[in-house]
Residue frames as a rotation matrix with the C-alpha (Angstrom) as fourth column:
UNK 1
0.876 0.436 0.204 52.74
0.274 -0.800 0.533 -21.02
0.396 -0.412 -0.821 -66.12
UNK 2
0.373 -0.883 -0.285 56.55
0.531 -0.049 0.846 -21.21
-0.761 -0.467 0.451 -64.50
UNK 3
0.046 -0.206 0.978 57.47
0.996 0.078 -0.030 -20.32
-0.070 0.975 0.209 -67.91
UNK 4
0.161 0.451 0.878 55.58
0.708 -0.673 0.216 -17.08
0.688 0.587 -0.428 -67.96
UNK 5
0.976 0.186 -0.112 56.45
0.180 -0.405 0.896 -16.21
0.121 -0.895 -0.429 -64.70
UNK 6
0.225 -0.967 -0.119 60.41
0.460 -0.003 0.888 -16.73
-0.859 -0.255 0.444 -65.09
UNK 7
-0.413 -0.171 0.894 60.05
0.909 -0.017 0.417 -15.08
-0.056 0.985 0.162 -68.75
UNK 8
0.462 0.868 -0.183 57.75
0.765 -0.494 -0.413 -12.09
-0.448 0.051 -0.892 -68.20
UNK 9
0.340 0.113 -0.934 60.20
-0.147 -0.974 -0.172 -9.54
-0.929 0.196 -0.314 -69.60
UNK 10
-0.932 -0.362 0.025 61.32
-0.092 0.302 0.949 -11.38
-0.351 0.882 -0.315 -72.12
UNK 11
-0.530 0.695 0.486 58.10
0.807 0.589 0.040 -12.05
-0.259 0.413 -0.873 -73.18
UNK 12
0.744 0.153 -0.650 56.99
0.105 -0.988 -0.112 -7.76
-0.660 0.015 -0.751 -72.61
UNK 13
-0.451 -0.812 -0.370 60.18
-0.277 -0.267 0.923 -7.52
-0.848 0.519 -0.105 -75.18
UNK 14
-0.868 0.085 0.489 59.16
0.493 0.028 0.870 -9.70
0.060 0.996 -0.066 -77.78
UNK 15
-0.064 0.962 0.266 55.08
0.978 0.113 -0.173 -8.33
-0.196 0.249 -0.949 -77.71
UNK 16
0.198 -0.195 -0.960 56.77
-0.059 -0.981 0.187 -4.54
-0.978 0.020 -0.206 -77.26
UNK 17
-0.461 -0.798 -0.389 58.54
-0.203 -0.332 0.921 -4.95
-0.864 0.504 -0.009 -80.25
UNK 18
-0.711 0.256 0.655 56.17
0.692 0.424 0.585 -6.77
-0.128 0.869 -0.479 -82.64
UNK 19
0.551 0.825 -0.126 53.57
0.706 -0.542 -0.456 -3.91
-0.445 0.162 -0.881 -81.66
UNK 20
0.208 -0.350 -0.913 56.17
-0.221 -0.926 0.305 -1.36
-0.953 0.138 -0.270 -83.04
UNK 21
-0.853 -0.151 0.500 56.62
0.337 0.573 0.747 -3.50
-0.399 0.806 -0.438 -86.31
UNK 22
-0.094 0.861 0.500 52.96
0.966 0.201 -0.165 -3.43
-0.242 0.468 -0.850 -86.88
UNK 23
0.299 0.844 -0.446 52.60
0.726 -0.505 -0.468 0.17
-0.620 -0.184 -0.763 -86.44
UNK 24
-0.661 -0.595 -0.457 55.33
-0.240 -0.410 0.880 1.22
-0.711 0.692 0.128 -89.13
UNK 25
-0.618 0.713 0.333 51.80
0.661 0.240 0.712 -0.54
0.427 0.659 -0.619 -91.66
UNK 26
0.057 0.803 -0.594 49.17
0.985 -0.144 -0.100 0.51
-0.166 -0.579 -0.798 -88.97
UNK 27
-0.255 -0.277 -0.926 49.91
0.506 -0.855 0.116 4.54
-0.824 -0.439 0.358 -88.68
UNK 28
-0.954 -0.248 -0.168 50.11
-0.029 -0.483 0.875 5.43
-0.299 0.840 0.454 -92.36
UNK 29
-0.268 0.957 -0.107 45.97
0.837 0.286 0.466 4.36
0.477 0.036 -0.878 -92.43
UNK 30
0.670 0.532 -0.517 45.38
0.736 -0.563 0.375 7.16
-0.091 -0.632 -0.769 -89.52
UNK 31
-0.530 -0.675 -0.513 47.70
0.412 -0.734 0.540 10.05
-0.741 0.074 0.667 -90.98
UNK 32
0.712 0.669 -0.213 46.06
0.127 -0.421 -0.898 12.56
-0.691 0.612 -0.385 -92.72
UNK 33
-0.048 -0.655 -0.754 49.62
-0.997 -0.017 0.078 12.78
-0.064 0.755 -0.652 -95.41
UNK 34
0.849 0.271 0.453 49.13
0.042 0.821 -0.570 10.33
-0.527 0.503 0.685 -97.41
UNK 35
-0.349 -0.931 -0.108 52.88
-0.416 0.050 0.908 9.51
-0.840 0.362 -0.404 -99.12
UNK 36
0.919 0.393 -0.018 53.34
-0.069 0.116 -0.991 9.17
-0.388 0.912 0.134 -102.78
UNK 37
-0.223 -0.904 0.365 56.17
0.816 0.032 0.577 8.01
-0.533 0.427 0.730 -105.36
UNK 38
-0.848 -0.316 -0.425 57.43
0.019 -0.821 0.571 10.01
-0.529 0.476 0.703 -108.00
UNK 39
-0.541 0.831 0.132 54.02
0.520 0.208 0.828 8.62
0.661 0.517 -0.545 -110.87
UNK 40
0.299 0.853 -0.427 51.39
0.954 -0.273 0.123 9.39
-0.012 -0.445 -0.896 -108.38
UNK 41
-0.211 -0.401 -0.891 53.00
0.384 -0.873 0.302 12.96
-0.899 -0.279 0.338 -108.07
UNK 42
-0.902 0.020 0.431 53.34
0.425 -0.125 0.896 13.36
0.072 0.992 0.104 -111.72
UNK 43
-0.527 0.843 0.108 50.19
0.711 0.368 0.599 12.34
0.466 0.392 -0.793 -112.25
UNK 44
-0.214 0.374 -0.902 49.16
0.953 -0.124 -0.277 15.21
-0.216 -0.919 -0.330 -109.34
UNK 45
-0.235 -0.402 -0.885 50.63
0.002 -0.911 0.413 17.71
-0.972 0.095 0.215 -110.63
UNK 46
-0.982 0.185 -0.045 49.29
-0.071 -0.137 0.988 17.22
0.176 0.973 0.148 -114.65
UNK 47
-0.270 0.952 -0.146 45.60
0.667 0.294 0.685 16.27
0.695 0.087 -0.714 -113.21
UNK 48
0.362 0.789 -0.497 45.01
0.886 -0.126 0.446 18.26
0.289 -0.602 -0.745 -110.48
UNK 49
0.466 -0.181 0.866 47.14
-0.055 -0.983 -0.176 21.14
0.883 0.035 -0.468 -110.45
UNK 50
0.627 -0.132 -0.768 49.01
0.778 0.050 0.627 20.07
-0.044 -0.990 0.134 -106.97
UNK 51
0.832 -0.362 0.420 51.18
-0.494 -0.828 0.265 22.41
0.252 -0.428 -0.868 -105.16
UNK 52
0.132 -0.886 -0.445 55.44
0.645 0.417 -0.640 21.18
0.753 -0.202 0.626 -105.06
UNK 53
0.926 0.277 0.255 56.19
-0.053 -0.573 0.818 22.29
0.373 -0.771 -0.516 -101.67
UNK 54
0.111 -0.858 -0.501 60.04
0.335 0.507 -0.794 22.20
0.936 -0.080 0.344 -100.88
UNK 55
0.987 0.134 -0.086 60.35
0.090 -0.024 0.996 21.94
0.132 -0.991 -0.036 -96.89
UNK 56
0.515 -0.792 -0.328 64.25
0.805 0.578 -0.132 22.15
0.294 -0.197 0.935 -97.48
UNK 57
0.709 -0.060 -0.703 66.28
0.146 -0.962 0.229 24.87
-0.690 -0.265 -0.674 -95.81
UNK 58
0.767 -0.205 -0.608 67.93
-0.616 -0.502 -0.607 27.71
-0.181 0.840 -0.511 -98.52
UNK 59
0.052 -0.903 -0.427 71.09
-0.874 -0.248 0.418 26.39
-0.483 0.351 -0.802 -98.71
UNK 60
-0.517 0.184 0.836 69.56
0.136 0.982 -0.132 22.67
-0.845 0.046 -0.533 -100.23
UNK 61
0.270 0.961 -0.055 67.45
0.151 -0.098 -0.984 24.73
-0.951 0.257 -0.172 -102.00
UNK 62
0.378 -0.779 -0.500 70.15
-0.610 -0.616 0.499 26.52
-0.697 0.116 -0.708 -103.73
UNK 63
-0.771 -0.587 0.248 71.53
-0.246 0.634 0.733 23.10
-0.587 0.504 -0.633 -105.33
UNK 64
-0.869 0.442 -0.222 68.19
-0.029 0.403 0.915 22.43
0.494 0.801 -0.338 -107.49
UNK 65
-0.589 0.775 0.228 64.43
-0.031 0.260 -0.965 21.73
-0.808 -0.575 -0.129 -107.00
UNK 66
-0.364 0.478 0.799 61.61
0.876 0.468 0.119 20.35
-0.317 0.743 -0.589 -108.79
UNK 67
-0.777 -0.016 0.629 60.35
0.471 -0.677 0.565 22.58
0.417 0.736 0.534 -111.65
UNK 68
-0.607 0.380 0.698 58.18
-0.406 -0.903 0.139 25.50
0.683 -0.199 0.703 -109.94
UNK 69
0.049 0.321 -0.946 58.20
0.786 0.572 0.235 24.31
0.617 -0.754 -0.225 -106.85
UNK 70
0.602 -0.127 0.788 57.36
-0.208 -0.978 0.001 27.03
0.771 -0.165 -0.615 -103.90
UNK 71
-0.423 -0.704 -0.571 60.35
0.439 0.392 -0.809 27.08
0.793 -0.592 0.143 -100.84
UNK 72
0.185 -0.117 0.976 59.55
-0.780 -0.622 0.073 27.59
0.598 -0.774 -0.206 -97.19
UNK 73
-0.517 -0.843 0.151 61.74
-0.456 0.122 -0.881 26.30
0.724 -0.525 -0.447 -95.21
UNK 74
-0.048 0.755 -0.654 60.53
0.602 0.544 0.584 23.36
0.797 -0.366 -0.481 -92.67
UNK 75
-0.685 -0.667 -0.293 62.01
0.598 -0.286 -0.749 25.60
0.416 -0.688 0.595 -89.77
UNK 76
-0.854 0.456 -0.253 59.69
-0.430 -0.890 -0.152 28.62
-0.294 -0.021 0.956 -90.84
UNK 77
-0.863 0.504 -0.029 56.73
0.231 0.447 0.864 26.54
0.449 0.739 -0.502 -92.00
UNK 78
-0.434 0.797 -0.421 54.27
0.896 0.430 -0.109 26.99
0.094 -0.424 -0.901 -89.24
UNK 79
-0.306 0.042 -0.951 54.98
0.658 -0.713 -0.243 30.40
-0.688 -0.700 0.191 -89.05
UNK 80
-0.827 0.118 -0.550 54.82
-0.549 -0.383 0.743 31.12
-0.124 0.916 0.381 -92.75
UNK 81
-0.544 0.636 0.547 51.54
0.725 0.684 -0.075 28.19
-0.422 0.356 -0.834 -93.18
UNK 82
0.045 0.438 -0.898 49.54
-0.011 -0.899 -0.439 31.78
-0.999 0.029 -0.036 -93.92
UNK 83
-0.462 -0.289 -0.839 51.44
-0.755 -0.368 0.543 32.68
-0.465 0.884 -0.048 -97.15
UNK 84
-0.908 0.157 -0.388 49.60
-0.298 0.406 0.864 29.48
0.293 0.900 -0.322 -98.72
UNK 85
-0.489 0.872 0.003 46.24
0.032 0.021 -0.999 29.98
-0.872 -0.488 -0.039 -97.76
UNK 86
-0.151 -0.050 -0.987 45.67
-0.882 -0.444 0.157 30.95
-0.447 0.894 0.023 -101.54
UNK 87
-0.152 0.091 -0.984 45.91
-0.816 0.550 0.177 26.97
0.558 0.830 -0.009 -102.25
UNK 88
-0.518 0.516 0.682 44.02
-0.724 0.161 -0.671 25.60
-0.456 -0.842 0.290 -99.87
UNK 89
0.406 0.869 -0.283 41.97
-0.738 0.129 -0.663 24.06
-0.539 0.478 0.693 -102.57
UNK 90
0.399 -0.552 -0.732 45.07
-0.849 0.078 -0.522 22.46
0.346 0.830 -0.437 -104.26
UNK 91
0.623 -0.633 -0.459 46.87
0.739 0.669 0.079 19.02
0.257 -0.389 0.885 -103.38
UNK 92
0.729 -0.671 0.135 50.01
-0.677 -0.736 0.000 19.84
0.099 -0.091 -0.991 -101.81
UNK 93
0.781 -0.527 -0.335 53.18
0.560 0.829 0.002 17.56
0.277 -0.189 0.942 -102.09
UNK 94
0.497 -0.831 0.248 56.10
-0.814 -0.348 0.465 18.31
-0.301 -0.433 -0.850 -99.70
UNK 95
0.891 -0.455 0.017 59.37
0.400 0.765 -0.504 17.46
0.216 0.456 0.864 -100.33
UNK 96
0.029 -0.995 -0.091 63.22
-0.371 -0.095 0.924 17.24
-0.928 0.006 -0.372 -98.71
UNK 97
-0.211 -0.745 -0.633 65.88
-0.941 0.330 -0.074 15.57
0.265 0.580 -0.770 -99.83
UNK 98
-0.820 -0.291 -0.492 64.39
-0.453 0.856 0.249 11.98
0.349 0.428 -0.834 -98.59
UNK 99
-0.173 0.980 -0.098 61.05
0.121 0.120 0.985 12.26
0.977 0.159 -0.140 -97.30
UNK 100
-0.226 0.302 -0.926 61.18
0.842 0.538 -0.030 12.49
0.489 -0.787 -0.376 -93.81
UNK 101
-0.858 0.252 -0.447 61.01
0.113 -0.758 -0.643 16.03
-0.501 -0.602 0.622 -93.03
UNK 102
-0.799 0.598 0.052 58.46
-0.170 -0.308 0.936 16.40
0.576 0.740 0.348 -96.09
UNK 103
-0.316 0.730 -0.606 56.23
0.318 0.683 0.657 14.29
0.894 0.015 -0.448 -93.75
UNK 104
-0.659 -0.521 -0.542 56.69
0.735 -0.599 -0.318 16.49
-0.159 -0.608 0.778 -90.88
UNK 105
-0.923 0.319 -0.214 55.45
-0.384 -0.768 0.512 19.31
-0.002 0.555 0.832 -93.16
UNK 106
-0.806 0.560 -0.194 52.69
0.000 0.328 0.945 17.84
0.592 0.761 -0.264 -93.65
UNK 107
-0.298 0.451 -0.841 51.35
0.921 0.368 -0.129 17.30
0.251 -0.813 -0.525 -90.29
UNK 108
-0.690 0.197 -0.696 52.09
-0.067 -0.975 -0.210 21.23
-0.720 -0.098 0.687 -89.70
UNK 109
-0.944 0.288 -0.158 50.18
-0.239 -0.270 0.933 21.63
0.226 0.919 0.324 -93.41
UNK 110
-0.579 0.661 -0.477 47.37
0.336 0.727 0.599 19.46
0.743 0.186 -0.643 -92.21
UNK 111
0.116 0.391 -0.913 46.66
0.759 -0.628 -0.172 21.23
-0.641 -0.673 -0.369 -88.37
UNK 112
-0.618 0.132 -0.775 46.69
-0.174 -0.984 -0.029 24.78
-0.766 0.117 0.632 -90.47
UNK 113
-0.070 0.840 -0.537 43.78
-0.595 -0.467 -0.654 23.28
-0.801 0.274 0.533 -92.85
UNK 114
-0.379 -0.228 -0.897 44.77
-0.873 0.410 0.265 21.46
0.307 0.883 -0.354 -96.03
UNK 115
0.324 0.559 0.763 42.68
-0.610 0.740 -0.283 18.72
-0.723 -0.374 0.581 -96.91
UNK 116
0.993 0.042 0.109 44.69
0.066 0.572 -0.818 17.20
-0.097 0.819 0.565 -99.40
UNK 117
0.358 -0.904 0.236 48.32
-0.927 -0.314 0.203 16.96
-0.110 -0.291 -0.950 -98.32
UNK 118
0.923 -0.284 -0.259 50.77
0.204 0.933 -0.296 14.18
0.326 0.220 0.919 -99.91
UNK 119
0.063 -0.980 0.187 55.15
-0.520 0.128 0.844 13.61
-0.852 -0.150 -0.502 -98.63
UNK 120
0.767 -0.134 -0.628 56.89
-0.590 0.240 -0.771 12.34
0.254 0.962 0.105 -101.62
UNK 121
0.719 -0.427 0.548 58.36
-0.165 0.661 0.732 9.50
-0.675 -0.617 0.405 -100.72
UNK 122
0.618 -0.606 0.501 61.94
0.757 0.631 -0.169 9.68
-0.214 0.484 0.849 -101.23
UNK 123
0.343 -0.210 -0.915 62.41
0.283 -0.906 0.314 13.17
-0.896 -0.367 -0.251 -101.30
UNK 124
0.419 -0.395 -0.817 64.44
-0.903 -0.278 -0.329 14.78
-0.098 0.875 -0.473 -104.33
UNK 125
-0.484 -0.553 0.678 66.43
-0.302 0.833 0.464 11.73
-0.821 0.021 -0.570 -104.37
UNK 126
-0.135 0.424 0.896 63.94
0.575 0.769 -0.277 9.51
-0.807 0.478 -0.347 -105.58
UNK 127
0.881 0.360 -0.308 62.72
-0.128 -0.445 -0.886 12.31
-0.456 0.820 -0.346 -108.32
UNK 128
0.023 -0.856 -0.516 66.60
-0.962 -0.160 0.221 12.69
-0.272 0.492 -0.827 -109.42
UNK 129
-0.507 -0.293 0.811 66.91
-0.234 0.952 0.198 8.90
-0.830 -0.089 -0.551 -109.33
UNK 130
0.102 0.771 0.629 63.79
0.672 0.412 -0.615 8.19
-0.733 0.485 -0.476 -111.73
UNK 131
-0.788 -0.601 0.137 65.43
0.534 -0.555 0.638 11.16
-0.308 0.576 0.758 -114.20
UNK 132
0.566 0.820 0.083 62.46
0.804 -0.572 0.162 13.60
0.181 -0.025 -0.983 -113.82
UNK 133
-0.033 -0.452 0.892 63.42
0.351 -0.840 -0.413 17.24
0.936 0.299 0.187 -114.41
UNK 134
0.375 0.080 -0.924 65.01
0.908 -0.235 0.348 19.32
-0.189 -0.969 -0.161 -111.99
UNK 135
0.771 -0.055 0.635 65.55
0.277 -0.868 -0.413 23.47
0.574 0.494 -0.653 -111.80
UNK 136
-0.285 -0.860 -0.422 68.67
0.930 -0.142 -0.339 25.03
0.232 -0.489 0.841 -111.00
């Protein structure tokens, strides 16, 4: 008990920190974006008709993007979520340049309705990396 009593923030350190470990596994379970590699995309986009959503702003856009993907900007996304009422019905996969805003998007994508919202993990990168076509 001296132990616990001369230790107590060290001990509130190590139990802080392992609870933030866990929840980098734990979180992705209670997120409605569900992350995907490049395959599972594919595989979206030839089977189900998803939606390529590029969250990057113009001047990223400008340098390439996956083949007939639509662009709105993460900046403008909530304000623009409207313009893709039309595919509501459709998967949607966002995508930056390395996944992290894509996921972002998603949340916004998810509070304006979409029940089927994926983040491509990795962003263009990973698509360029795995030599999958890209449009100039």
């Amino acid at each position: 008990m001296a132990f616990v009593q001369e230790n107590w923030l060290l001990i509130l350190v190590f139990v802080l920190s392992g609870a933030m470990l866990a929840w980098q596994f734990v979180a992705p379970r209670f997120s409605a974006v569900k992350s995907v590699n490049t395959v599972q995309a594919t595989q979206l986009i030839n089977r189900q008709n998803a939606l390529l959503l590029d969250v990057r702003e113009p001047k990223e856009f400008e340098g390439g993007r996956l083949p007939a993907a639509l662009h709105i900007p993460l900046s403008q996304l909530a304000g623009r979520a409207a313009e893709l009422a039309k595919y509501a019905t459709r998967p949607v996969i966002a995508y930056c340049e390395s996944g992290r805003r894509s996921r972002t998007a998603g949340g916004t994508l998810s509070k304006a309705g979409f029940k089927e919202v994926y983040s491509l993990e990795g962003g263009l990168a990973a698509w360029k990396k795995d030599g999958l076509p890209v449009e100039k």
